[in-house]
C-alpha positions, 0 to 999 in steps of 0.5 A: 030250911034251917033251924033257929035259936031263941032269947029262951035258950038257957046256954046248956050246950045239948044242941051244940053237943048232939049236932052232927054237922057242928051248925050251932055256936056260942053267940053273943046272948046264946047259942046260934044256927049256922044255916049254911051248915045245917041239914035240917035234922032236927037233933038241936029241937029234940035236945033243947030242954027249954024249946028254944030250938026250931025250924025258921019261920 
């Protein structure tokens, strides 16, 4: 499973900067998950300040 970004995203780049298999970029309101690329490591969760990061209902 993949994990996702929401509208609460405030662009701060942590979860981009910690993931280690470079999943997550620059969208068009904020930043977003590659799920082809992510592993499901929880970095971005951790990082996020403002909860905008987690696992894909």
């Amino acid at each position: 499973m993949a994990r996702t970004i929401d509208e609460d995203c405030i662009n701060c780049g942590r979860c981009e900067e910690f993931c280690p298999v470079n999943a997550i970029y620059q969208g068009k309101e904020h930043r977003e998950v590659d799920a082809e690329k992510c592993i499901d490591c929880f970095a971005c969760e951790i990082e996020c300040p403002v909860n905008a990061a987690y696992l894909k209902p």
